[in-house]
C-alpha positions as CSV (number, residue, x, y, z in Angstrom):
1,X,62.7,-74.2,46.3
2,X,65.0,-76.5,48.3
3,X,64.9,-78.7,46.2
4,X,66.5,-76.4,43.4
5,X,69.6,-76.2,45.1
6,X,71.0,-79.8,44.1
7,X,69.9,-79.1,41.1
8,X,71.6,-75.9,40.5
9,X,75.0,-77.8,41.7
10,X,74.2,-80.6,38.9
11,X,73.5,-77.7,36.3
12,X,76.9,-75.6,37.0
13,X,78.9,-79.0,36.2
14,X,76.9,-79.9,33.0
15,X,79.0,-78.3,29.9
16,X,77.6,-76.1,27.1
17,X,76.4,-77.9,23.8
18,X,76.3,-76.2,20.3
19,X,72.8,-76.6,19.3
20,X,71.0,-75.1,16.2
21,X,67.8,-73.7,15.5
22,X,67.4,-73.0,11.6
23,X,70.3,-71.3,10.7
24,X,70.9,-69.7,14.5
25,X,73.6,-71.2,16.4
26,X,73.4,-71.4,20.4
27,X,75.3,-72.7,23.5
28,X,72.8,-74.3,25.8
29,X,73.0,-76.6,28.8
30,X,70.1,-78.0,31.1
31,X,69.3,-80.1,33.9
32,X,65.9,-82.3,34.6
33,X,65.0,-83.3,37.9
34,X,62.2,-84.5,40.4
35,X,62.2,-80.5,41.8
36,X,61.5,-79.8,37.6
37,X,63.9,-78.4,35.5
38,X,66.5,-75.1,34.3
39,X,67.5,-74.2,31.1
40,X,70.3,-72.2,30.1
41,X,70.8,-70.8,26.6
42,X,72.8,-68.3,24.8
43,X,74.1,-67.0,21.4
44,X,77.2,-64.9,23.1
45,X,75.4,-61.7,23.1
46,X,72.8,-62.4,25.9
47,X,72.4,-65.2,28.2
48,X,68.9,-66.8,28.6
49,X,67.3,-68.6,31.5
50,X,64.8,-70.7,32.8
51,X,63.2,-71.9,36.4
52,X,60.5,-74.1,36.6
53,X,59.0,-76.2,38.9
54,X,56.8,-79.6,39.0
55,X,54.0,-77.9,39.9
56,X,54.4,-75.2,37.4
57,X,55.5,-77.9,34.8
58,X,52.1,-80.1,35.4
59,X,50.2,-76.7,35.1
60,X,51.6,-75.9,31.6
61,X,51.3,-79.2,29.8
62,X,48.0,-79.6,30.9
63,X,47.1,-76.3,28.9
64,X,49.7,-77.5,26.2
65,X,48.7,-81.2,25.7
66,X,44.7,-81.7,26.6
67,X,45.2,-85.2,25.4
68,X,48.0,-86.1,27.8
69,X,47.3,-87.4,31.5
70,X,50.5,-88.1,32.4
71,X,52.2,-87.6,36.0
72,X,54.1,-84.8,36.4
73,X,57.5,-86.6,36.6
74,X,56.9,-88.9,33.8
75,X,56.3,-85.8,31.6
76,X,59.5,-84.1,33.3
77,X,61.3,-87.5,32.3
78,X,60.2,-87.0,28.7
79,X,61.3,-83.4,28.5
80,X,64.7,-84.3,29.6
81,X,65.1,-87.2,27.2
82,X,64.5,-84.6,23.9
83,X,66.5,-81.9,25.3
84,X,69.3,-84.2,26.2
85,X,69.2,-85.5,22.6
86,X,69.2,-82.5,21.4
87,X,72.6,-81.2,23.3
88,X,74.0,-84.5,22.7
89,X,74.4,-84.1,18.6
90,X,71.2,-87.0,18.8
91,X,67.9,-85.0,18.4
92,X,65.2,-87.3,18.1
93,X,64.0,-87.4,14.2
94,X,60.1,-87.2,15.2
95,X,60.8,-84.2,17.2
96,X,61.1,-80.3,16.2
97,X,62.8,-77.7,18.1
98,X,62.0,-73.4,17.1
99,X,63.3,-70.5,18.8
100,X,62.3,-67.1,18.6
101,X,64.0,-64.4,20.6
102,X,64.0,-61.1,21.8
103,X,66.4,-58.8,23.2
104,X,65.0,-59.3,26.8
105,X,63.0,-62.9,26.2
106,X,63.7,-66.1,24.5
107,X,61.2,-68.7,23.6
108,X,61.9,-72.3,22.4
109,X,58.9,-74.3,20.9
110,X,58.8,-78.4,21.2
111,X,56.6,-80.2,18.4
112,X,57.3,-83.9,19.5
113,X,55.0,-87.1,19.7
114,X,54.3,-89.6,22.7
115,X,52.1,-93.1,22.0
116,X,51.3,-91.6,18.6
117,X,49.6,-88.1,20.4
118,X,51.5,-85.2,19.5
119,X,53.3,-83.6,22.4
120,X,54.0,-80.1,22.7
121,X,56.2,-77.5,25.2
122,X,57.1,-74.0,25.2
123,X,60.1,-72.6,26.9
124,X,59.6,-69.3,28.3
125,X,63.1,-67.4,28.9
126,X,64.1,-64.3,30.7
127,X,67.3,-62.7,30.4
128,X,70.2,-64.3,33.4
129,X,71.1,-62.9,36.4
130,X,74.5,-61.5,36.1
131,X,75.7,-63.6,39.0
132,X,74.6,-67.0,37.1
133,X,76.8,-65.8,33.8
134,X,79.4,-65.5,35.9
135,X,79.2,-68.5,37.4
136,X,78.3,-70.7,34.3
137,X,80.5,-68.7,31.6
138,X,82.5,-66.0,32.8
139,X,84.5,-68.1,35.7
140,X,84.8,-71.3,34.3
141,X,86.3,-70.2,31.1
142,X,89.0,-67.9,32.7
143,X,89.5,-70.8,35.0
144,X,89.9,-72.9,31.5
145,X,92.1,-70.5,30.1
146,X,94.2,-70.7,32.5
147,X,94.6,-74.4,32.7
148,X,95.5,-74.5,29.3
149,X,98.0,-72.1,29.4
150,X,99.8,-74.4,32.3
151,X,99.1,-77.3,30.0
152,X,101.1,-75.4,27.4
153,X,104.1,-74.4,29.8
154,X,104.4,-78.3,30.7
155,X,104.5,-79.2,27.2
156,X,107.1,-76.9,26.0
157,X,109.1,-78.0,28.8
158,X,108.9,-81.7,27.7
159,X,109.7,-80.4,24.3
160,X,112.8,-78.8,25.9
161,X,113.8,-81.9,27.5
162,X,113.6,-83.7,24.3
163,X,115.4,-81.9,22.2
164,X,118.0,-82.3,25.0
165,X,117.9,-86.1,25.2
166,X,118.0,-86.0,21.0
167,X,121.2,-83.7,21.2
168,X,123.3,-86.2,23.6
169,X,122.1,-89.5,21.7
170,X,123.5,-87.2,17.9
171,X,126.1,-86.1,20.0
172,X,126.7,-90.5,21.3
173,X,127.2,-90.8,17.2
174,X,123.3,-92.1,17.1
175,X,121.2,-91.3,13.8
176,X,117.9,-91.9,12.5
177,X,117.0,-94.6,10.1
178,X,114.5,-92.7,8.3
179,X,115.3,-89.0,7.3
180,X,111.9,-87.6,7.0
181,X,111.2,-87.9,11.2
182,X,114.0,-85.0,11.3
183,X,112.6,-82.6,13.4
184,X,114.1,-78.8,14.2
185,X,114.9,-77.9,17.7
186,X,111.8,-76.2,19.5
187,X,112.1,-72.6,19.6
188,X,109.3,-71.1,22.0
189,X,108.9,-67.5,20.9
190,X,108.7,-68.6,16.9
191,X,105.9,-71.1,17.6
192,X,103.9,-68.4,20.0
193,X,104.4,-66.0,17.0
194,X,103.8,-68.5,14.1
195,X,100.4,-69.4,16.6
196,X,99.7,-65.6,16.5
197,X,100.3,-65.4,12.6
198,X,98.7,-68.3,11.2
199,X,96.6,-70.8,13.7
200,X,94.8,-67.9,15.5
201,X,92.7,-66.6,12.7
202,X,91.4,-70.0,11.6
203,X,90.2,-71.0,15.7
204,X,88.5,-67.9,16.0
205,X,86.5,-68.1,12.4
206,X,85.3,-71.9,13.6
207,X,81.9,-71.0,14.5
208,X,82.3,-68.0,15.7
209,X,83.6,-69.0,19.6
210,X,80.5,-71.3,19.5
211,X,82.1,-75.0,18.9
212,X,82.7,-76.2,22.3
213,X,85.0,-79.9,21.7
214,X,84.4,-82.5,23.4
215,X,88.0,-82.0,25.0
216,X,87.0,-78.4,25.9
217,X,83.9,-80.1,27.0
218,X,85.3,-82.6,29.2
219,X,88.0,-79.6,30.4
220,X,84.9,-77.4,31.5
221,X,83.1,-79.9,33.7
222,X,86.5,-80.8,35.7
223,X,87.2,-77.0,36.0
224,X,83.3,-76.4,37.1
225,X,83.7,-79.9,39.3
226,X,86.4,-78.1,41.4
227,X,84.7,-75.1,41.8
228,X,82.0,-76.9,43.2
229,X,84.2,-78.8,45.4
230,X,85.4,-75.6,47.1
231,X,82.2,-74.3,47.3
232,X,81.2,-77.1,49.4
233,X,84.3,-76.8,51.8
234,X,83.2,-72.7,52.3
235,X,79.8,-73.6,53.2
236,X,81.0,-76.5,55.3
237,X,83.7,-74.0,57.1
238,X,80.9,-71.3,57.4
239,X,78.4,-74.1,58.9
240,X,81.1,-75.0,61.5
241,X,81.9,-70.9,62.5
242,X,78.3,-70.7,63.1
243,X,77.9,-73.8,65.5
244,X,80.7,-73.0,67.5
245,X,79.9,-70.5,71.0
246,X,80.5,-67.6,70.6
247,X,83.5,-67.2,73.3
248,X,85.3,-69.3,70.7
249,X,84.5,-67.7,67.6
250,X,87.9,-67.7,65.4
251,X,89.8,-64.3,66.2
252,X,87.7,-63.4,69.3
253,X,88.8,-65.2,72.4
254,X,86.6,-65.8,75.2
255,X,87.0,-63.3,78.1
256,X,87.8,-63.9,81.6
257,X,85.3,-64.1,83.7
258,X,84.5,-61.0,85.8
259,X,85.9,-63.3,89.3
260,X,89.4,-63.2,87.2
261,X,89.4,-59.8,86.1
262,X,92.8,-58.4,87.8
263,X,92.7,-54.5,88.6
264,X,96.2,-54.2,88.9
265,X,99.5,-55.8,87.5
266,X,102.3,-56.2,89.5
267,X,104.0,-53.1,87.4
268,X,101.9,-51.1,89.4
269,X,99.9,-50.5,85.5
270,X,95.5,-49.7,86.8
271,X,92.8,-51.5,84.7
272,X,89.8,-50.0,84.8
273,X,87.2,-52.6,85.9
274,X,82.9,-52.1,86.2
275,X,81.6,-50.5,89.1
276,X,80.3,-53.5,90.7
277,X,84.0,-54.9,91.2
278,X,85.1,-51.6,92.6
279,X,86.0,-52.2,95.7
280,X,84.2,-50.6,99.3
281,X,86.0,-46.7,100.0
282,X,87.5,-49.1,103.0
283,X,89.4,-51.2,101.0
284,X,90.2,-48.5,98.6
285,X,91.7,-46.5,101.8
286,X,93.5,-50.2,102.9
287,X,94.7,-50.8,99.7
288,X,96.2,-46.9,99.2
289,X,97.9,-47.2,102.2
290,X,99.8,-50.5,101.4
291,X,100.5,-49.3,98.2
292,X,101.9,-46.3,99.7
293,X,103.7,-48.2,102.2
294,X,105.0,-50.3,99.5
295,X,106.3,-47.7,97.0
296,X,108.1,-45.3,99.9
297,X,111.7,-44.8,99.3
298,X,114.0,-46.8,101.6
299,X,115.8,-44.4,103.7
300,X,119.4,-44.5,102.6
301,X,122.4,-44.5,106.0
302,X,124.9,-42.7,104.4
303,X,128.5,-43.4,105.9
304,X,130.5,-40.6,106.9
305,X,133.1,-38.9,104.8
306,X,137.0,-40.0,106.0
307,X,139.3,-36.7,104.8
């Protein structure tokens, strides 16, 4: 499954597609490889997935297309042209997609041709990990969200800034040679409520949340590009933490060794050291008596009293 990984990473930056199936409307995204392939589909009440393999892929279409001897890769290569048509607005005319689904399964049905022999495949889905809707829905469209509300705050600044510049050229004695490009000074909080009033109900009716614009397209692959830019640098930081020695692990510094251990400080302050650095009872009695000898109290010489 090594091979999956690259795969995955292609997959996570591939945006969702409006796709129909009679008169059912789904987001869907896949990618098609040498390893095999992984769907993704959903209709915004469950998420749908699935993992397949080349060897599992040459198993199936030999029970699916008797007919067919093709390599495994050339029939991968075919199954990635019609699904890519498909998500691209382009399905191919000689081909016929059917879904039928389940509350806990999905299946998608292929009726397609190849050199005049019919060609048949059946996706078999199971219901997403939460950790992959996360990834491929949940993050990347807060992540959106919020690069369109930045995209906002920059354009009602500009908007700002205009007005501005419009005021000091009326203001210069400047005016416009044609009345009807006249426009108002912006006022923020009356478009955000106007937005609220009026636009909002017509976005949210347009397909139910399911049209994804090419612009909202294009928006989703560079927020999903970045992602998987950072997730590169964390496994490349957590690669590098694990070659290093331990003594020199971040946040742990390597310890002295046992030669350079000090069992006192010159504040007179005692470390406690193993026993095999423990000095012989003569020291200890040598040592004692030095340490005695230097902490006594100098004798003071007082000088006599003059009345």
């Amino acid at each position: 499954m090594e091979g999956f990984v690259e795969l995955e990473s292609s997959l996570l930056t591939q945006p969702w597609a409006s796709v129909c199936f009679g008169e059912a409307t789904f987001l869907a995204k896949a990618c098609f490889g040498d390893p095999g392939y992984i769907l993704l589909i959903s209709d915004l009440s469950s998420v749908w997935y699935e993992r397949v393999d080349a060897e599992a892929v040459g198993q199936r279409s030999k029970e699916l297309n008797k007919r067919l001897t093709v390599h495994v890769s050339s029939f991968v290569h075919r199954l990635s042209n019609l699904v890519c048509a498909l998500l691209a607005g382009q399905p191919d005319v000689a081909t016929s997609f059917s879904c039928h689904c389940t509350a806990d399964s999905l299946s998608l049905h292929v009726k397609s041709e190849v050199s005049g022999l019919p060609f048949y495949w059946d996706f078999h889905c199971c219901l997403a990990p939460l950790e992959m809707v996360c990834c491929h829905l949940v993050r990347p469209l807060i992540r959106m969200s919020l690069a369109l509300r930045y995209q906002v705050q920059e354009l009602t600044s500009l908007l700002i800034q205009k007005d501005a510049e419009i005021e000091d050229y009326r203001e210069s004695g400047a005016a416009l040679s044609r009345d009807r490009l006249r426009t108002e000074p912006f006022q923020e909080e009356s478009f955000h409520q106007n937005f609220v009033a009026e636009s909002l109900p017509q976005v949210c009716g347009v397909g139910e949340g399911q049209a994804f614009t090419s612009a909202l397209r294009q928006l989703y692959t560079a927020v999903t590009q970045q992602e998987a830019k950072q997730a590169r640098k964390r496994l490349r930081s957590e690669d590098t933490e694990d070659q290093m020695p331990a003594g020199e692990t971040k946040g742990h510094p390597s310890p002295l060794p046992p030669a350079q251990i000090d069992v006192s400080s010159s504040e007179g302050t005692t470390f406690r050291s193993p026993a095999h650095l423990l000095p012989r009872p003569s020291q200890r009695r040598q040592r004692v008596f030095s340490a005695e000898k230097s902490l006594a109290p100098t004798p003071r010489v007082s000088a006599p009293l003059s009345i």
